[in-house]
C-alpha positions in Angstrom: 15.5 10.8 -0.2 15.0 11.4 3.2 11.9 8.6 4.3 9.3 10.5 7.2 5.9 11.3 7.7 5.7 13.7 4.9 6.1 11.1 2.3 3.9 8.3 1.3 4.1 5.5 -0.8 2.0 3.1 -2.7 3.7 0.0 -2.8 1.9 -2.8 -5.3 1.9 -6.5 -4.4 2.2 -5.2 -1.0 0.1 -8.0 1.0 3.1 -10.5 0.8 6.6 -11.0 -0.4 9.2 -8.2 -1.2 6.3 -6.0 -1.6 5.2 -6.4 1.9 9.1 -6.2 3.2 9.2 -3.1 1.1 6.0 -1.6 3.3 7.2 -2.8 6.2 10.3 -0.8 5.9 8.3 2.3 4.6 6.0 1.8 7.5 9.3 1.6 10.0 10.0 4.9 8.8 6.9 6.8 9.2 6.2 6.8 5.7 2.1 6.8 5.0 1.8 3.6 3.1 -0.9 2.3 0.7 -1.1 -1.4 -0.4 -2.6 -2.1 -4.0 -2.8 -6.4 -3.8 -5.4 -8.5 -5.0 -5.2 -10.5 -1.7 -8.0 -8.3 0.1 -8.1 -10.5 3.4 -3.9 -10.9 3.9 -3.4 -7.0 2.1 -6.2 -6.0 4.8 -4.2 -7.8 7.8 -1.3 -6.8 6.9 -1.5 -2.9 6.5 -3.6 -3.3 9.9 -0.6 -4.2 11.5 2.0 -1.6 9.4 0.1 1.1 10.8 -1.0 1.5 6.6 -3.8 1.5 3.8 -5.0 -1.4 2.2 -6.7 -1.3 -1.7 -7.9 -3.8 -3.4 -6.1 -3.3 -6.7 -5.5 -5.7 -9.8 -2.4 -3.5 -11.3 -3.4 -5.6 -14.9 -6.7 -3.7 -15.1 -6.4 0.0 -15.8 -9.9 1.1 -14.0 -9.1 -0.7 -11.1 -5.5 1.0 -11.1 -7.5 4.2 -11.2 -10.1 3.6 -8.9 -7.1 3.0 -6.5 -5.3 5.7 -6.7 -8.8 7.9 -7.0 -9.1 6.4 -3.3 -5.4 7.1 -2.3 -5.5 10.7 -3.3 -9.3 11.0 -1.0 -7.9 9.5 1.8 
């Protein structure tokens, strides 16, 4: 898969870890990135300086899941 602007990617536990080295790389690649993490204030910091999204997303709790991705798809 060839990784540009035209894709995007939601990339859970995103704020920190291999999640956030996973967005990073995205992000390096002009993919449009969304974080789902329940860290709001690191997840927040951290898309702010991929260029990405952040949502505050428990992925253990189907309506907050949902919520999320209702907010992904309307931004």
């Amino acid at each position: 898969m060839e990784l540009n602007e035209t894709k995007s990617a939601i990339v859970t536990g995103g704020a920190s870890g291999l999640g956030a080295a996973v967005a990073r790389r995205l992000a390096a690649a002009s993919v449009q990135v969304s974080i789902f993490d329940t860290n709001a204030d690191q997840g927040r910091v951290f898309a702010e300086q991929i260029g990405g999204r952040f949502y505050a997303v428990d992925v253990s709790d189907a309506a907050s899941v949902s919520q999320g991705m209702a907010a992904v798809k309307s931004a």
